[in-house]
C-alpha positions as CSV (number, residue, x, y, z in Angstrom):
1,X,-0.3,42.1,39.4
2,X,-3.2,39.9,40.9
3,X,-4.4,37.4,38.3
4,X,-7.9,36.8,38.4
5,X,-8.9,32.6,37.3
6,X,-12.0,32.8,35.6
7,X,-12.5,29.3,36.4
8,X,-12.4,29.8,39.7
9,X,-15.5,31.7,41.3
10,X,-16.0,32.3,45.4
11,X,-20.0,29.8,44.7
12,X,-19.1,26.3,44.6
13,X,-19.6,24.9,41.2
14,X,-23.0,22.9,40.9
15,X,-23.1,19.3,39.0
16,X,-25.9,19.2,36.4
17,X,-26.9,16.9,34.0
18,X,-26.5,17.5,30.3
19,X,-29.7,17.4,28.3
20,X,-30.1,15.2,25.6
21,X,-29.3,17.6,22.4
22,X,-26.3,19.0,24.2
23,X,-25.2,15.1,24.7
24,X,-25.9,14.4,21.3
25,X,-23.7,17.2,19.8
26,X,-20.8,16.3,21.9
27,X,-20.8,12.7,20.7
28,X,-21.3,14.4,17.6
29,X,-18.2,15.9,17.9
30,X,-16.3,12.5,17.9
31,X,-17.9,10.3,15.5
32,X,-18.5,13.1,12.9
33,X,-15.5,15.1,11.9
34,X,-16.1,16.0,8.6
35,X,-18.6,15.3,5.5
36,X,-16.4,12.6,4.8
37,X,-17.0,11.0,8.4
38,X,-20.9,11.0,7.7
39,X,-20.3,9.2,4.8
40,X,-18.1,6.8,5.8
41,X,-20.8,5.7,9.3
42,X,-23.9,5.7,6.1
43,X,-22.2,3.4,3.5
44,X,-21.3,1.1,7.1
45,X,-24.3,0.9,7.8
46,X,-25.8,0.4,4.0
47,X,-23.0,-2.8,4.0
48,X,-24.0,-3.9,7.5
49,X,-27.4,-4.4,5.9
50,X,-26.6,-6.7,3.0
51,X,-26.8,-3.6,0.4
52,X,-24.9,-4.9,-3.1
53,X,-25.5,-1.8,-4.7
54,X,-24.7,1.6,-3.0
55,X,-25.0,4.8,-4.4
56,X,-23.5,7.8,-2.7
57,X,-24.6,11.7,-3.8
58,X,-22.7,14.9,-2.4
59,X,-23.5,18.5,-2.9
60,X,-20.5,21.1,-1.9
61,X,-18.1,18.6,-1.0
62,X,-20.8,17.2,1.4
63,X,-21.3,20.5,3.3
64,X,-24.9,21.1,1.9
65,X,-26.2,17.2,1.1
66,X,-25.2,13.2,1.3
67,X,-27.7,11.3,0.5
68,X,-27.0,7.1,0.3
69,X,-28.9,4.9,-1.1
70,X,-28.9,0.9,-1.1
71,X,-30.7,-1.9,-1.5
72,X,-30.2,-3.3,1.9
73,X,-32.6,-5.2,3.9
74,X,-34.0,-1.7,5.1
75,X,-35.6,-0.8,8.3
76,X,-38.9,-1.5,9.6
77,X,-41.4,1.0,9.9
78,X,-42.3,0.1,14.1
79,X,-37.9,0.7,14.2
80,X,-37.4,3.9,12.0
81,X,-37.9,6.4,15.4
82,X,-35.8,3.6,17.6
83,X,-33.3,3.9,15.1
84,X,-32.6,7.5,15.9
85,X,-32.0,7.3,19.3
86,X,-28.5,6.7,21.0
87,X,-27.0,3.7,21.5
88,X,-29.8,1.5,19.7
89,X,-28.3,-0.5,17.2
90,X,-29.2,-4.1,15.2
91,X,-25.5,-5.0,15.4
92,X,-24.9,-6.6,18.9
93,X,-27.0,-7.0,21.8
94,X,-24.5,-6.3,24.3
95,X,-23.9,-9.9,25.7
96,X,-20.2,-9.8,24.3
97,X,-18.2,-6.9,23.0
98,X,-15.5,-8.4,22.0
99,X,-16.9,-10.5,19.0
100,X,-18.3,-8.0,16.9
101,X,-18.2,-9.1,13.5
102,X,-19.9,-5.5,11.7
103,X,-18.7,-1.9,10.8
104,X,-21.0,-0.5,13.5
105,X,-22.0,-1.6,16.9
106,X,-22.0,1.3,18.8
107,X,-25.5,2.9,17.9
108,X,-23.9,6.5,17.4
109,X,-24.0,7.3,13.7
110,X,-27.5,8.3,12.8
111,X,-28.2,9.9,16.3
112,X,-24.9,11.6,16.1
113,X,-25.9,13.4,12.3
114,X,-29.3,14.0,13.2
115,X,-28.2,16.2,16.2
116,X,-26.1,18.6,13.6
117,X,-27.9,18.4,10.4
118,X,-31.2,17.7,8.5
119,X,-31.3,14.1,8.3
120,X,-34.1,12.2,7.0
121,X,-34.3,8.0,6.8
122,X,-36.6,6.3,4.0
123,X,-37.1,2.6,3.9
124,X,-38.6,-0.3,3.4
125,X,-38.2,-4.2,4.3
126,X,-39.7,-6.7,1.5
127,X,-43.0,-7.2,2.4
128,X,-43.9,-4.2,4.3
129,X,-44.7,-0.7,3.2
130,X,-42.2,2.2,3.3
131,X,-41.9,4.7,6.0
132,X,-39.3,7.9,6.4
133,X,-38.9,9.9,9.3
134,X,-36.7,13.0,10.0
135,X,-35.0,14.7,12.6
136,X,-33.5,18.2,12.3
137,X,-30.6,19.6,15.0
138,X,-31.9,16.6,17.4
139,X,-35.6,17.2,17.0
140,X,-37.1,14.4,15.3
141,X,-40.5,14.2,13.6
142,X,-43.2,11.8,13.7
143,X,-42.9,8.4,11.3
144,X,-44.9,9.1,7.5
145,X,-45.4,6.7,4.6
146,X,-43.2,6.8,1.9
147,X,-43.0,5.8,-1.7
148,X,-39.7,3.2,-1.9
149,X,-39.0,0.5,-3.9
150,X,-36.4,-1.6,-1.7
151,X,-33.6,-0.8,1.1
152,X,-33.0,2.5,2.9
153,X,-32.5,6.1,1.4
154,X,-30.7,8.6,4.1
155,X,-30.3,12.5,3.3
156,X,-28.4,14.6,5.3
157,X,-28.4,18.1,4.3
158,X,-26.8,21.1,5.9
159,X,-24.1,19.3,7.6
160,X,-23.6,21.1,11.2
161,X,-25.8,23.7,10.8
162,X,-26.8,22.7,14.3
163,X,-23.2,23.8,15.8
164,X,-21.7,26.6,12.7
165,X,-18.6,26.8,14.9
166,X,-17.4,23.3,13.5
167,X,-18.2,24.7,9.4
168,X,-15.4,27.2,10.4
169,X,-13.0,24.0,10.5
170,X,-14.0,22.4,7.5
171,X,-11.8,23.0,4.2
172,X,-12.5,23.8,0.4
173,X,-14.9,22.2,-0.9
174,X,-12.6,19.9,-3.8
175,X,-10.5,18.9,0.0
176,X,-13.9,17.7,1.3
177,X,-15.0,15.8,-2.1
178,X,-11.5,14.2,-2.2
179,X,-11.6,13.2,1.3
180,X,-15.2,11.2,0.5
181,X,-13.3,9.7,-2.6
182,X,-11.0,8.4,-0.2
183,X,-13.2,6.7,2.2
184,X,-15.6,5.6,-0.8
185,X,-12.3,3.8,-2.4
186,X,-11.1,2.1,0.5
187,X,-14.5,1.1,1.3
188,X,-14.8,-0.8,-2.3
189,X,-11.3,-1.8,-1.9
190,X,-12.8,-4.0,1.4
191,X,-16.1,-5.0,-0.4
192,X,-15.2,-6.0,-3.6
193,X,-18.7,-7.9,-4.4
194,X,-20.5,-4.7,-3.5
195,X,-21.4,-2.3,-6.5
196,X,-19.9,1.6,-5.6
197,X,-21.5,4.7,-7.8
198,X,-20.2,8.2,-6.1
199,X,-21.5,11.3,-7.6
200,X,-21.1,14.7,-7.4
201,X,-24.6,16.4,-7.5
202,X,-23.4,20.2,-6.8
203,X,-25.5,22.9,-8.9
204,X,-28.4,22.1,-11.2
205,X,-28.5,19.1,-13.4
206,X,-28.0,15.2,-13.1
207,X,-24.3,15.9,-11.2
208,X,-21.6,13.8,-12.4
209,X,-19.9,10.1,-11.7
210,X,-17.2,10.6,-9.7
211,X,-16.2,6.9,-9.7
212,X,-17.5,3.9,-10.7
213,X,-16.8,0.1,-8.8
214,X,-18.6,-2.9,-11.0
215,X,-19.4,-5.7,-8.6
216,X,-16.7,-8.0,-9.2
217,X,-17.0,-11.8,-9.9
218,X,-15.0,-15.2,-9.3
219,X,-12.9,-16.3,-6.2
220,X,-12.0,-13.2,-3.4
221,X,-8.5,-13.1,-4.9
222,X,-9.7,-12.9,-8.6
223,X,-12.5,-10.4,-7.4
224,X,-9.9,-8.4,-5.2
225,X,-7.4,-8.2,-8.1
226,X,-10.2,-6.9,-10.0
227,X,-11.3,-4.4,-7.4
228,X,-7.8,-3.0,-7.0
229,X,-7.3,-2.5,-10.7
230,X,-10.2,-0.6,-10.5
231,X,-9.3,1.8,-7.7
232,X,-5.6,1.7,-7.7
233,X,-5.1,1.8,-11.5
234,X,-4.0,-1.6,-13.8
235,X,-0.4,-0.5,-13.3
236,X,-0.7,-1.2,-9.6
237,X,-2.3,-4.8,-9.9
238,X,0.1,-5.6,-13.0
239,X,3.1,-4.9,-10.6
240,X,1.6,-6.5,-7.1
241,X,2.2,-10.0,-6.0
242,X,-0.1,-12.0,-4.1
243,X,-0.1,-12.4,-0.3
244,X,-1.8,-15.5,1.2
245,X,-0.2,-16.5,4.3
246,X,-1.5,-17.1,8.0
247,X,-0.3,-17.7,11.4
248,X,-1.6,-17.9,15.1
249,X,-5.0,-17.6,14.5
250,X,-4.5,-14.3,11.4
251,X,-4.6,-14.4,8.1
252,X,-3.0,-12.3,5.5
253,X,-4.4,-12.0,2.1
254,X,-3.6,-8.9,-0.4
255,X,-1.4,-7.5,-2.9
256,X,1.9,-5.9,-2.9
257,X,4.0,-4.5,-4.8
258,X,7.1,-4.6,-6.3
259,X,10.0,-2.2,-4.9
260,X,10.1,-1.1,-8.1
261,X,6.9,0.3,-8.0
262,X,7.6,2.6,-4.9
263,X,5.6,6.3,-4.3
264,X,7.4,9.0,-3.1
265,X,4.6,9.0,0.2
266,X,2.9,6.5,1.7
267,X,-0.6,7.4,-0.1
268,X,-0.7,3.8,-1.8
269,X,-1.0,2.2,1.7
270,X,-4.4,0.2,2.5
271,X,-4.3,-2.0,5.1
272,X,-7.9,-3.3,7.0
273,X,-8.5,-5.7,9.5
274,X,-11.7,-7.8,9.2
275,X,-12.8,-5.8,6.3
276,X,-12.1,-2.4,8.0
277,X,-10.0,0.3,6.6
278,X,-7.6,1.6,9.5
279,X,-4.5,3.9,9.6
280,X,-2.6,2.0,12.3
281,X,1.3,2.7,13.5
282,X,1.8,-0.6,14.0
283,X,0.9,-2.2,10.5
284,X,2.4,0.8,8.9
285,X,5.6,0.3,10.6
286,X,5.4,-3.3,10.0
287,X,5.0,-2.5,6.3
288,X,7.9,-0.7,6.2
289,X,9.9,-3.1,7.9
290,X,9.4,-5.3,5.2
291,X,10.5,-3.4,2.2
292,X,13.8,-2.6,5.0
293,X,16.4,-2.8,2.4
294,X,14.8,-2.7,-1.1
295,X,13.5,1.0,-1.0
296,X,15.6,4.0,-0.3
297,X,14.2,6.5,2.3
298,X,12.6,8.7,0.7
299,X,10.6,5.8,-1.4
300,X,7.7,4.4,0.2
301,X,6.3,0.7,-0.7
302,X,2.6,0.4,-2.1
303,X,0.5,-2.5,-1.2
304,X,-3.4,-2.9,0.1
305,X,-3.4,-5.7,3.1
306,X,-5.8,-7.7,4.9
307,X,-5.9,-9.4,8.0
308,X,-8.5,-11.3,9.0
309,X,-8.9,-12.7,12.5
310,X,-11.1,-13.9,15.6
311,X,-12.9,-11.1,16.4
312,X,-11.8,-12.2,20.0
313,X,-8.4,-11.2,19.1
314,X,-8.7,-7.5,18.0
315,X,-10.4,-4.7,20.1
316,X,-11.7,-2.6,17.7
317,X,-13.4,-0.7,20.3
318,X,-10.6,2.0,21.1
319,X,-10.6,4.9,19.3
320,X,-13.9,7.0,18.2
321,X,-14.1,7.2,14.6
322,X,-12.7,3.3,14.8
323,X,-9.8,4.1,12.2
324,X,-7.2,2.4,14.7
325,X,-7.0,-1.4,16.5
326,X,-4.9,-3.0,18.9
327,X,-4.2,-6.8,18.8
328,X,-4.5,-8.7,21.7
329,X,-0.2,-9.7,20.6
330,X,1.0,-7.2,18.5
331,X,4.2,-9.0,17.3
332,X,1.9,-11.9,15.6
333,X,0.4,-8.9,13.3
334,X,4.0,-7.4,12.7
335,X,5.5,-10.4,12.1
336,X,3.0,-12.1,10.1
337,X,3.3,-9.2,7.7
338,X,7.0,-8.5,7.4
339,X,7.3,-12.3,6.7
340,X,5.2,-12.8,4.5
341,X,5.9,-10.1,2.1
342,X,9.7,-10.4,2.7
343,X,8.6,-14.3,1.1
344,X,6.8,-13.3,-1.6
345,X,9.0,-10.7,-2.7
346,X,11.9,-13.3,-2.4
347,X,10.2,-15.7,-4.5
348,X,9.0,-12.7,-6.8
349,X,13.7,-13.1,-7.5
350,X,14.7,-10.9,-10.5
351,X,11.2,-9.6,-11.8
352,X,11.2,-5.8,-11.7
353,X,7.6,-3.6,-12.6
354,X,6.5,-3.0,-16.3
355,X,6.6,0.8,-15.4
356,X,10.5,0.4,-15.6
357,X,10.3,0.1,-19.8
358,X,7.4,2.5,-19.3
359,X,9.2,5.2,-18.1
360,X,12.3,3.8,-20.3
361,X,10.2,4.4,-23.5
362,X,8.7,7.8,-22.3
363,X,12.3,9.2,-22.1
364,X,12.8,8.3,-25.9
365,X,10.0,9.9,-27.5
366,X,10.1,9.8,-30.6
367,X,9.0,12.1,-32.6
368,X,5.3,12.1,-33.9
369,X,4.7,10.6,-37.2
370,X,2.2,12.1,-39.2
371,X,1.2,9.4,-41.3
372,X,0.4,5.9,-39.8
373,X,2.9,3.3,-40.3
374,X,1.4,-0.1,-39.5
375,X,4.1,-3.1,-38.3
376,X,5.9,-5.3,-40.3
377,X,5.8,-8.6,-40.2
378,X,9.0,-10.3,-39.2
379,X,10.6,-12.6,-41.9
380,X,11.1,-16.2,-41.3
381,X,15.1,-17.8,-41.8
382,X,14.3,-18.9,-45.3
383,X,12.4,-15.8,-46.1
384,X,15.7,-14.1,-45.1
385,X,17.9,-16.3,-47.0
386,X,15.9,-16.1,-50.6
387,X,15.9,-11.9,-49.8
388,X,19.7,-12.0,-49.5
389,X,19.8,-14.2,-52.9
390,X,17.0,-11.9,-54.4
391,X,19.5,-8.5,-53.4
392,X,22.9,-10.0,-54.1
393,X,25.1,-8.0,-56.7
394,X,25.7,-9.6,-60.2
395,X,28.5,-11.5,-61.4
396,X,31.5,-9.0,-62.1
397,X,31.8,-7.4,-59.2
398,X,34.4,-9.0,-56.9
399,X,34.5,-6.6,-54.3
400,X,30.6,-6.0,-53.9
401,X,30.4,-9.4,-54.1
402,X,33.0,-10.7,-51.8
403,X,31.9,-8.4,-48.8
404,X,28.2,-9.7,-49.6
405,X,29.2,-13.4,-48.8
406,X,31.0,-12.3,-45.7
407,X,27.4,-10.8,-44.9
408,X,25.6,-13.7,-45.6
409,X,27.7,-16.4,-43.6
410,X,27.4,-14.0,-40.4
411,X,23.9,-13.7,-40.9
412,X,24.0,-17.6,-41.1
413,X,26.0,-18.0,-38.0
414,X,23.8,-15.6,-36.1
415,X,20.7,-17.4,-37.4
416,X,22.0,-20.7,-35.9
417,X,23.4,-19.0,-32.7
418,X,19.6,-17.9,-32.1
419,X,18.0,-21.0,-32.6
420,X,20.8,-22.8,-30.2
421,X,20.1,-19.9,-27.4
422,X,18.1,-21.3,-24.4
423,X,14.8,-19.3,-23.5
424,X,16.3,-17.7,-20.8
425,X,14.4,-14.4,-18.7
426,X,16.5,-12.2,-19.0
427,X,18.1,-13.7,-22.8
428,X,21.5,-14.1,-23.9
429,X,24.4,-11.2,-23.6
430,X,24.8,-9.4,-27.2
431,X,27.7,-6.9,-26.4
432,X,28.2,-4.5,-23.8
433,X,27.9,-0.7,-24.5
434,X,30.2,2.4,-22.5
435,X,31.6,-0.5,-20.4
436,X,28.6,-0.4,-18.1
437,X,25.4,-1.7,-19.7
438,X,24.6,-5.3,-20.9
439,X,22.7,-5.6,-23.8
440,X,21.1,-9.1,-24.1
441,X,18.6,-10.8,-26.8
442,X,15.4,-12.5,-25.0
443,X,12.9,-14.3,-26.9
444,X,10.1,-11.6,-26.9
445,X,12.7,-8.4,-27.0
446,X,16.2,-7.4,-25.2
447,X,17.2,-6.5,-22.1
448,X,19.5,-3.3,-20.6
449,X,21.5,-4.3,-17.7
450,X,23.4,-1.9,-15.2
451,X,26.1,-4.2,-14.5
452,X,27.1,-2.6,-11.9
453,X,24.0,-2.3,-10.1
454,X,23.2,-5.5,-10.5
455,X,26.2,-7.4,-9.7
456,X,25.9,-4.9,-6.3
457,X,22.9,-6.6,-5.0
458,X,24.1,-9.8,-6.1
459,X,27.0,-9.2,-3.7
460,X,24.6,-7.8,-0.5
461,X,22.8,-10.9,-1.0
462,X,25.4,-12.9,-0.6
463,X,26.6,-10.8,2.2
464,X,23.7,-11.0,3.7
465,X,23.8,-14.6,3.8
466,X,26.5,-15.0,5.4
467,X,25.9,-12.8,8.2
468,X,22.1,-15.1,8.3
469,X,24.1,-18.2,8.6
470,X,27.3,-17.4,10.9
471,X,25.7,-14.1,13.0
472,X,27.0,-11.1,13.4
473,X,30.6,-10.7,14.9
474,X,30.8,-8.8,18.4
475,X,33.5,-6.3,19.8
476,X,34.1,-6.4,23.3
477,X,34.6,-2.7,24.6
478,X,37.8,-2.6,27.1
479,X,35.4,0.3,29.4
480,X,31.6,-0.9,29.3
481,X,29.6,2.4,28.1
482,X,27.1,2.8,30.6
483,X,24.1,4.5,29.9
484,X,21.6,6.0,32.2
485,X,17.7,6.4,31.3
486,X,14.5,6.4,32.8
487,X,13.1,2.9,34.8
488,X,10.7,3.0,31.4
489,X,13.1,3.1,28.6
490,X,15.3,1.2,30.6
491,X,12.7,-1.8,31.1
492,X,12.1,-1.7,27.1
493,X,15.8,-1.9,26.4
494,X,16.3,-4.9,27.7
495,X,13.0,-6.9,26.8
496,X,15.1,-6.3,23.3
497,X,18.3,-7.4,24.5
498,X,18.5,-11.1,23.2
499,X,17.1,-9.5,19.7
500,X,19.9,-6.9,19.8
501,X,22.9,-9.5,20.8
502,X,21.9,-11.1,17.5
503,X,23.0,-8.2,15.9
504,X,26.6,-8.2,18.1
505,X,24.9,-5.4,20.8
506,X,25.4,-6.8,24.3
507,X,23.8,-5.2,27.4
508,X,23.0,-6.1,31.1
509,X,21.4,-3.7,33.5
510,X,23.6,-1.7,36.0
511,X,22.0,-1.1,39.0
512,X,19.3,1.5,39.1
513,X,17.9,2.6,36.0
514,X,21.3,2.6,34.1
515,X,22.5,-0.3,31.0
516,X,25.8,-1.2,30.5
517,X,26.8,-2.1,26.6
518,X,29.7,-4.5,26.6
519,X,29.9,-5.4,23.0
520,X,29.5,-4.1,19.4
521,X,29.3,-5.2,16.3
522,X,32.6,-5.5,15.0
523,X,31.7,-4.8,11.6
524,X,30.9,-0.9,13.0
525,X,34.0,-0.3,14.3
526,X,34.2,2.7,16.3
527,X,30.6,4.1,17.5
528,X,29.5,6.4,19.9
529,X,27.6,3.4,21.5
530,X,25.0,6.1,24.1
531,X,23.8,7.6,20.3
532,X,23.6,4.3,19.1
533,X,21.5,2.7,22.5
534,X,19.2,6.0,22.1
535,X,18.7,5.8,18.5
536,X,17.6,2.3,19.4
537,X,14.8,3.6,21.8
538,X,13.5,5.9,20.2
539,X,12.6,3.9,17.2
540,X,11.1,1.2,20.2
541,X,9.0,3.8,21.5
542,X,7.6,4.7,18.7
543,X,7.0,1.6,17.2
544,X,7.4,-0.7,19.7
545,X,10.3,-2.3,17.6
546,X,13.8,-1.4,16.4
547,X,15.7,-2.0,12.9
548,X,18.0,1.0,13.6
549,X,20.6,-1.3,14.4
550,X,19.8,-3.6,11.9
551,X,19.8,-0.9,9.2
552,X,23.3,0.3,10.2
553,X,24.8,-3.0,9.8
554,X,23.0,-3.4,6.4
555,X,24.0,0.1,5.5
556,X,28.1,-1.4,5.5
557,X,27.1,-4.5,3.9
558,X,26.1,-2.5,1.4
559,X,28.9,-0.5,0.9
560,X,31.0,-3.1,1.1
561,X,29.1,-4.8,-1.4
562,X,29.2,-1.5,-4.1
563,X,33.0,-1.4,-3.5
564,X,33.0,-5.4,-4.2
565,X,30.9,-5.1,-7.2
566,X,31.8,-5.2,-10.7
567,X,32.4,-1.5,-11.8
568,X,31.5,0.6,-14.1
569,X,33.7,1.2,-17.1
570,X,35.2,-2.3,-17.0
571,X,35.0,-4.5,-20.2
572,X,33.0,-7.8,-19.8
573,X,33.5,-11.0,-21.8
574,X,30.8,-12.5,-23.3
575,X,30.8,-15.5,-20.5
576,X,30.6,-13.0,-17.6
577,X,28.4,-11.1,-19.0
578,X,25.8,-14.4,-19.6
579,X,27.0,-15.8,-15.9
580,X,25.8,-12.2,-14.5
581,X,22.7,-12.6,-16.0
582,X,21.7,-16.5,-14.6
583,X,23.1,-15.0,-11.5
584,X,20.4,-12.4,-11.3
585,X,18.0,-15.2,-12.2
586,X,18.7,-17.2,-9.4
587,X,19.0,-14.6,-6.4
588,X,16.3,-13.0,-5.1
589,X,15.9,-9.3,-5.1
590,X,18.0,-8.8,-8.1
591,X,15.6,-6.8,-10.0
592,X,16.5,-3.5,-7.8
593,X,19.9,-2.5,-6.4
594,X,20.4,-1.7,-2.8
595,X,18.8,1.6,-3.3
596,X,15.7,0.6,-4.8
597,X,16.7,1.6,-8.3
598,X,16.1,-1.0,-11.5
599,X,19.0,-2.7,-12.6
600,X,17.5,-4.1,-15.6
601,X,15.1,-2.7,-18.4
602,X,13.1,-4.8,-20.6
603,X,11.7,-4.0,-23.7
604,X,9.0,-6.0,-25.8
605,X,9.4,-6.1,-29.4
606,X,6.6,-4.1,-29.7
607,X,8.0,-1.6,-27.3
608,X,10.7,-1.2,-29.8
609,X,8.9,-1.4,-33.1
610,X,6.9,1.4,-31.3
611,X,10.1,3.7,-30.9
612,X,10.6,3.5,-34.7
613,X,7.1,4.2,-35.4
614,X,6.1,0.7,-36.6
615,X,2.3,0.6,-35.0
């Protein structure tokens, strides 16, 4: 059956040139995806401008208005009409394209919404008197006076009204609003000095405050801690450590948290370079390669990151919506960030997050009191002593009265036993309960301790060590495996290959496009070294590094270390027990086993007292 191309005709096609509106709505296309997209290219711009106020209004999740308003340096009046055409922009003059030190640069966004929606501009610069102008599906209007106190008001209503094949695409209207929520947060979580309002003003009436960001005050590490307690919840900044390293030319600044405090998806992941959010594989993958054996697979670390560089040394430039960047040496970025967390969550050693008793006291619940009960306060030594004397039995009865004194003298020797303990953080062991959990006495509360989940990591650590210090044992293979790929994969292999014979993986190229593996780790024993070698690539291709081997050899250390470990159902004397606990104390890591579960709860006294209804 003939098969007609309808691209094909018998007249030659004929090259035309694309009038301006159509242009406009094509680049449309690319910078403005979604409601959210417009509002992420107008609060840019309102923080390119100075703004430290910006308030951000939606109607329909965005679909029928946006309007933001800051007190910017605004626009001059003589500017407004140059303002909406392409490519004009305040940012750069076009001298260098590299250093570009603001959101925006290209000239795109306002153009860009004007040519699918109802947009209108009012401003004013101090000084000068306010003008508006507005363009409607590309057709702008001519510049009028306009009432305005300060800064720049923009109104977009009927998003893509211009092109109602791209409304089809968009979802419900709550996916929309979240999706502005998103870029709103991550956009405070970048300007912390910057006030952020976000309302939702669909239907009659005033609309309602989606969230709130207060400008925050102090240093930038103060002011982000503040910031991110305000988007990301107290919880997370209670549980996140500090990041403050730099090398080559990059700094890293930011909070972390602890594995403890893992998601189950990576939506607790902000990461911006020079101030700008982006969702990039290779800081994401970095990320995860530093939480490489504290975190189970299914767990996912939480942390908001910050690089900051010489603009010279990013190209920010390479992708539309400018959500992704490539450094000009990628391995800096990676390694800057897996180092520097894997140090600060070293030197975080046995801490573990409060959510840990959290979650411990929401399992208890107990039950409801009707009545308040306020807290006791907790009697002194010699208040204790004159209570026993006050209670003790009279005279005449030797029975009462003999089991009463044996009372009182362990009471006494318990008394002086506290006062002799050292301040230690995680206490002093009390007594072990069902052979497997450490109960220990610290000055604010008590501690629960898996013992065997804890003396496991103690043992990987150690492991680990040694492997650090005296590498990784090889196995010659009596037959080479010889693997053949493609000239890429091949070429990528073995840019790796002095990383990989750290690990006890030998290869050497074998004529052509093929790799010959001559040793393996010992400590594998018998692998299927072409799955292993493929494994290996894939995870290179993807993120142009590899821990799969790595993660296998980890994967027996810990084994070896959870059959090495103390186990569970074993009695523990009192001087084990206590050597366990300094143990923890000094090793880093020890707050989560090798699967990223606690191995230690504590509970405040208050915590307790609340269990038994005492607040």
């Amino acid at each position: 059956m003939a098969y007609q191309n309808p691209n094909i005709s018998e007249a030659p096609p004929v090259i035309r040139q694309l009038d301006e509106a159509a242009i406009n709505r094509i680049a449309a296309g690319e910078v403005v995806e979604r409601p959210a997209s417009a509002v992420k290219e107008l609060v840019e711009n309102a923080i390119d401008a100075g703004a430290r106020q910006v308030t951000i209004e939606y109607a329909d999740g965005g679909k029928t208005l946006i309007r933001v308003t800051d007190d910017g340096c605004g626009i001059a009046a003589r500017d407004l009409m140059l303002a909406m055409s392409r490519h004009a922009t305040s940012k750069i003059d076009g001298s260098d394209l590299l250093s570009i030190h603001t959101f925006g640069f290209r000239g795109e966004a306002l153009p860009s919404l004007g040519a699918v929606g109802r947009l209108t501009i009012s401003s004013r610069v101090a000084g000068q008197d306010g003008a508006e102008v507005s363009i409607n599906g590309g057709q702008a209007g001519p510049v009028r006076p306009a009432a305005l106190n300060g800064g720049t008001v923009v109104t977009l209503r009927n998003l893509f009204f211009a092109t109602p094949a791209r409304l089809k695409f968009l979802r419900t209207d709550r996916a929309e609003a979240q999706a502005i929520a998103d870029i709103i947060k991550r956009l405070a979580m970048a300007e912390p000095f910057v006030r952020f309002i976000l309302r939702d003003v669909s239907g009659d009436g005033p609309g309602r405050e989606v969230f709130r960001a207060d400008a925050e005050q102090g240093d930038m590490f103060a002011a982000l801690q503040g910031r991110l307690a305000q988007v990301l919840g107290r919880e997370f900044a209670e549980n996140a450590l500090a990041i403050d390293v730099e090398r080559d030319g990059l700094h890293l600044t930011g909070f972390a948290a602890l594995p403890t405090y893992s998601r189950g998806s990576a939506v607790m992941q902000y990461l911006f370079v020079n101030g700008r959010p982006v969702r990039d594989k290779l800081l994401v993958g970095a990320l995860r390669g530093a939480y490489f054996d504290l975190l189970s697979r299914d767990r996912h670390p939480a942390a908001a990151l910050f690089i900051d560089c010489d603009p010279t040394l990013v190209d920010v430039n390479v992708h539309p919506a400018k959500s992704e960047v490539r450094f000009r040496d990628p391995g800096i970025a990676r390694g800057l960030i897996v180092s520097g967390l894997r140090h600060a969550l070293a030197d975080a050693g046995h801490r573990a997050s409060t959510t840990v008793a959290t979650a411990t006291l929401g399992a208890m619940r107990p039950e409801q009191l009707t009545a308040r009960v306020y807290q006791m306060d907790r009697p002194s030594v010699s208040a204790r002593g004159t209570a026993y004397q006050a209670q003790a039995p009279e005279p005449g009865f030797a029975e009462t009265a003999g089991m009463w004194a044996r009372v009182e003298t362990q009471t006494e020797a318990e008394t002086a036993a506290e006062q002799e303990t050292p301040d230690y953080p995680l206490g002093t062991a009390r007594g072990q309960v069902h052979e497997n959990y450490i109960i220990a006495q610290t000055a604010t509360g008590m501690v629960i301790v898996d013992q065997h989940a804890a003396h496991e990591r103690l043992v990987y650590e150690k492991l680990k060590r040694q492997m650090s210090e005296n590498g990784v044992a090889a196995q010659a293979l009596l037959i080479p495996e010889i693997v053949d790929l493609s000239a890429s994969d091949c070429s990528r292999l073995l840019d790796m290959a002095e990383q990989m014979a750290g690990f006890g993986l030998s290869i050497e190229p074998f004529g052509g496009n093929a790799i010959a593996v001559r040793e393996t780790p010992a400590i594998l024993g018998a692998v299927d070294a072409k799955a292993m070698i493929l494994d290996i690539l894939d995870e290179i291709v993807e993120q142009n590094e590899s821990n799969s081997l790595q993660a296998r050899i980890e994967a027996i250390l810990s084994r070896v270390a959870c059959h090495g470990s103390i186990r569970s159902g074993r009695r523990m004397r009192a001087e084990e027990m206590n050597a366990l606990l300094r143990e923890m104390e000094a090793t880093p890591h020890s707050g989560q086993c090798n699967h990223g579960r606690p191995t230690y709860v504590e509970l405040k006294l208050g915590d307790i007292e609340r269990l038994f209804g005492r607040t």
